[in-house]
N, C-alpha and C positions, 0 to 999 in steps of 0.2 A: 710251371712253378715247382721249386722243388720240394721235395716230399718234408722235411721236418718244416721249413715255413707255412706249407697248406695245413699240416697239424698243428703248428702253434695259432694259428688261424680260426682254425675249427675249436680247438680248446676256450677262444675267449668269445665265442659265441653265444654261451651262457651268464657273457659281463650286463649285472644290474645295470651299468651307465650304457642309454640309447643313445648316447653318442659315441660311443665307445661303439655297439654294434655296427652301428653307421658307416661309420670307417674299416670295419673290420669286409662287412657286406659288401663294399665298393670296392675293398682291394678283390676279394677273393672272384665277383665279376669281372673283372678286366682282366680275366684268364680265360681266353678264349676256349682254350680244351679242357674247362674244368668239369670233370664229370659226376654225375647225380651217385655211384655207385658208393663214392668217397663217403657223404655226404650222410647216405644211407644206411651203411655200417654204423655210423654216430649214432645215429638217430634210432637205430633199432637198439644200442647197449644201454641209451641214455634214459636216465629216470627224472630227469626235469623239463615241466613241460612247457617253457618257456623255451627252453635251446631246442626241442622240437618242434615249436611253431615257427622259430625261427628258418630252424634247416629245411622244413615244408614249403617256407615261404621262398626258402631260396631255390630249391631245386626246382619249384612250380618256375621260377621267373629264367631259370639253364633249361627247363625243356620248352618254354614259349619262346624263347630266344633261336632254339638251334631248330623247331618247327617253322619260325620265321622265315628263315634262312634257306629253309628248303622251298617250303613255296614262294618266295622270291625266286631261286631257281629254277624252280620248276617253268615259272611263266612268263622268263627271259628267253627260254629253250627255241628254237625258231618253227619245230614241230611237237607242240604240249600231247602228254598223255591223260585222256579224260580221267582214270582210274585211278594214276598218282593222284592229281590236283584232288578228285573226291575224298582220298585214302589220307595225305596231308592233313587235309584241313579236319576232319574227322581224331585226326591225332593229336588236335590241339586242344580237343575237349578229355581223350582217352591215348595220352603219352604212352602206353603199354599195350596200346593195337598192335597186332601181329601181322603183316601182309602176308606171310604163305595161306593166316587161318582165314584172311577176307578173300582172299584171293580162290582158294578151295570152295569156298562156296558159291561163289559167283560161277566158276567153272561147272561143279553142280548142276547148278541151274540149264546150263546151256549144253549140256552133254545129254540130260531128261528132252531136252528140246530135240537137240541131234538125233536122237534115237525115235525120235516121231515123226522125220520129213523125208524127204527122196526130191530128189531131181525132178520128179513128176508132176510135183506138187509144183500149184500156181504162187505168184507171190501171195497173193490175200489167203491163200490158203496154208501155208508156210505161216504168217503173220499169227493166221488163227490159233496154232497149234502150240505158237510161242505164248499168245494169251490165254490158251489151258492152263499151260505149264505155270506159269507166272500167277495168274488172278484166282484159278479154280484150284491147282493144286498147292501152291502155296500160298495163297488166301494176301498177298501184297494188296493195298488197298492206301486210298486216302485216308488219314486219319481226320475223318470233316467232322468227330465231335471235338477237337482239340489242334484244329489245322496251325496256330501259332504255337506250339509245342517246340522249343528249339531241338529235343530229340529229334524232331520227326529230318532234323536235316545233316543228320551221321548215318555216314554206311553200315558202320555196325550197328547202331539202333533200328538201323531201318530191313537190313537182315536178323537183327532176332524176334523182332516187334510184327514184322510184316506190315510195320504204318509208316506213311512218309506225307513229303507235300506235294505237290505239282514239281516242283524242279529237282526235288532229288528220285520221285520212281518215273521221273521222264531221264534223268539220266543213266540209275541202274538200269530201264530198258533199253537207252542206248549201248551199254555194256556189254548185255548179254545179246543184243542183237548185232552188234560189230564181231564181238567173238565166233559169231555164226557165220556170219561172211554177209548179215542182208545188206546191203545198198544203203542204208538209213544216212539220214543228217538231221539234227537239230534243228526246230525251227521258232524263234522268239515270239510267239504269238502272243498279241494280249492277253491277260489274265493268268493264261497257261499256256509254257510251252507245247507246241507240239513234234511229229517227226514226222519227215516226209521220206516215202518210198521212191528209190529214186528209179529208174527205167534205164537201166544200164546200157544196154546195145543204143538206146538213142541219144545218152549222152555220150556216151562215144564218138556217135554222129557229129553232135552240135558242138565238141571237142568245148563243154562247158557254156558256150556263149547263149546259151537257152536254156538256162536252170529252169523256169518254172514248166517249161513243156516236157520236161525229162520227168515231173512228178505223178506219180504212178496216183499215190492219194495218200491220207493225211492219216497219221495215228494218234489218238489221246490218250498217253498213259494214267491220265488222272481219272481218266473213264475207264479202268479194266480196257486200255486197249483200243477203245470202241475207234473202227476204221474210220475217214469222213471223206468222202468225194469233194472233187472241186465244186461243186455245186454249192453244196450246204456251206464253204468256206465264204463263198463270194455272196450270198446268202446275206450272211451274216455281216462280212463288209459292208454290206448295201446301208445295212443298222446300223451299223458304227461309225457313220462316214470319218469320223477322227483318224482312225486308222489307215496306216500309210499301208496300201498295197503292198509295199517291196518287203515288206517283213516276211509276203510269199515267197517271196523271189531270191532271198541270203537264206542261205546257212546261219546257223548260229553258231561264232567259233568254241571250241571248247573252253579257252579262257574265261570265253564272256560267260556262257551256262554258268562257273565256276563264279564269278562273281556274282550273280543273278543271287544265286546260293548264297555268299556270304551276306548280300544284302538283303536277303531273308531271315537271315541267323541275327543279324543283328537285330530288326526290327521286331523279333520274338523275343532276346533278351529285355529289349527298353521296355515292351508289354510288362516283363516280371520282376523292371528294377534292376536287373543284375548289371549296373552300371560300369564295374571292373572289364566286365566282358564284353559289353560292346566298345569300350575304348582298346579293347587288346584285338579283336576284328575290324573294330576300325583299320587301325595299325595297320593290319592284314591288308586290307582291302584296298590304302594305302601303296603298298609295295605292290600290286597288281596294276596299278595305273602307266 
């Protein structure tokens, strides 16, 4: 759009007649690269507070828009990055997240880890070391007085807060544990995901076709960690006979984690009413199909 049209644009922004905005709001959307920066300068000179709820409202609907867009990209990709999809959608709540300043600390985390293992160390022992770092030193934990808290399922809430639900500190533990190089994959268990350790030199062997014997044992991040042998999993199935076996047996792909997620975000918004926001995740969740 050229530059004196988007300013005669923005000048009638503050027109009394709502149909007049109307028109005005649908041209300046149907400009693909229209940017919030424009918008902003206005909105920071301007002393009426009409044409600033206006431009709030616009620019909220240009950064839901081009967040959209990316995580649709993102889960078109033929190999997804769990970090992006977490780091996206986290953006959709806080458009002004920084990835170097989430990324820096997640690194953090996992270098305090690195500096406490050696090649000597067994995997359960290795795992332990990861759940000092993570439960005991930096106090990450279920928020189980307020587990529907839709904070609890943003990365950066969930790094400043140290509180999350079951799917978001079972995936920051995948995080920091892929970053370390352990073996892990995601694993969709009822109630709560978990992660399974995988035994590398034998799935090498079984070149994949024996997932569930290549599982060393189970991790629950929503337990601080707490490790769980096959025993107590099959245990527990015995209780549950609902439960399909093979959710042992798959991976959980990263996309799906990421959905799991959104359709937790949403079900904490309808809890608070915030009906705007579950039809804009909706949307979201939508484009991931």
């Amino acid at each position: 759009m050229e530059r004196e049209k988007l300013q005669a644009l923005i000048s009638l922004l503050d027109d009394p007649d709502e149909a007049v905005f109307k028109l005005v709001e649908k041209e300046l959307l149907k400009e693909e690269d229209l940017r919030t920066d424009e918008l902003e300068n206005v909105w920071e000179t301007s002393l009426d507070e009409l044409m600033q709820n206006r431009i709030e409202n616009l620019i909220q609907q240009i950064q839901f828009r081009e967040t959209s867009r990316k995580i649709q990209s993102w889960s078109t990709k033929e190999s997804v990055d769990l970090f992006e999809g977490f780091f996206l959608l986290s953006k959709y709540q806080y458009p002004e997240l920084k990835e170097k300043s989430i990324r820096s600390q997640l690194k953090k985390i996992a270098s305090d880890v690195w500096l406490e293992i050696n090649n000597r160390l067994t995997s359960i022992e290795k795992i332990t070391v990861l759940n000092h770092i993570l439960f005991d030193v930096n106090k990450f934990s279920l928020n189980a007085n307020n587990l529907q808290l839709p904070q609890n399922c943003y990365l950066n809430q969930l790094l400043e807060t140290r509180k999350g639900n079951a799917i978001s500190l079972t995936i920051l533990y995948a995080l920091v544990a892929r970053d370390l190089g352990f073996p892990i994959q995601i694993i969709d268990f009822p109630q709560n995901p978990l992660l399974a350790y995988i035994d590398q030199e034998v799935a090498r062997k079984a070149m994949g076709d024996d997932y569930d014997s290549n599982v060393l044992f189970y991790i629950n991040p929503a337990n601080n960690g707490a490790i769980i042998g096959r025993k107590e999993i099959e245990y527990f199935m015995k209780k549950n006979e609902t439960i399909d076996e093979s959710v042992l047996t798959t991976p959980c792909e990263d996309r799906k984690i990421i959905k799991l997620l959104i359709k937790n975000l949403i079900e904490s918004y309808e809890l608070v009413g915030q009906n705007e926001k579950v039809n804009d995740l909706s949307f979201i969740a939508g484009l991931l199909e």
